[in-house]
C-alpha positions, 0 to 999 in steps of 0.5 A: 500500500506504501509503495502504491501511495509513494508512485501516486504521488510520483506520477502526480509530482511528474506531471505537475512538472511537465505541465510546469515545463510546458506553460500549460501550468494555470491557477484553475490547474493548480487549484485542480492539483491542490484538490489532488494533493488534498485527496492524497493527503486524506488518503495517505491518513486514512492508510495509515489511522487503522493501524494507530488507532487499534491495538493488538490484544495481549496473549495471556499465558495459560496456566501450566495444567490447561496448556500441557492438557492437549499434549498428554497422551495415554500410552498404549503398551501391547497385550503380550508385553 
């Protein structure tokens, strides 16, 4: 998701640029860019807030009985031994 973000950004910063380059760089476009940058912005935000705002729960160790209670097995001995 980083990456996909960071090349969004990269392709909206290069053709900002060629536009610049090109003279073809008005106010109404700029304004257009900055509705752009401002999306991005939310974007990125809205990316990132799930993982900073939520946490993960704490694994609580189980007492020693209730965590060997799966592990014990009866051993089977043959009759004739």
């Amino acid at each position: 998701m980083v990456k996909l973000y960071g090349l969004l950004w990269l392709v909206i910063a290069t053709v900002a640029l060629i536009l610049f380059l090109g003279g073809v760089m008005t106010m109404p476009v700029v304004v257009v860019f900055g509705f752009i940058s401002f999306g991005m912005v939310f974007m990125g935000m809205i990316g990132v807030l799930p993982s900073m705002v939520s946490h993960h729960p704490i694994e609580v160790a189980k007492p020693v009985e209730e965590a060997d209670k799966g592990k014990r097995r009866k051993m089977h001995r043959p009759a004739h031994a």
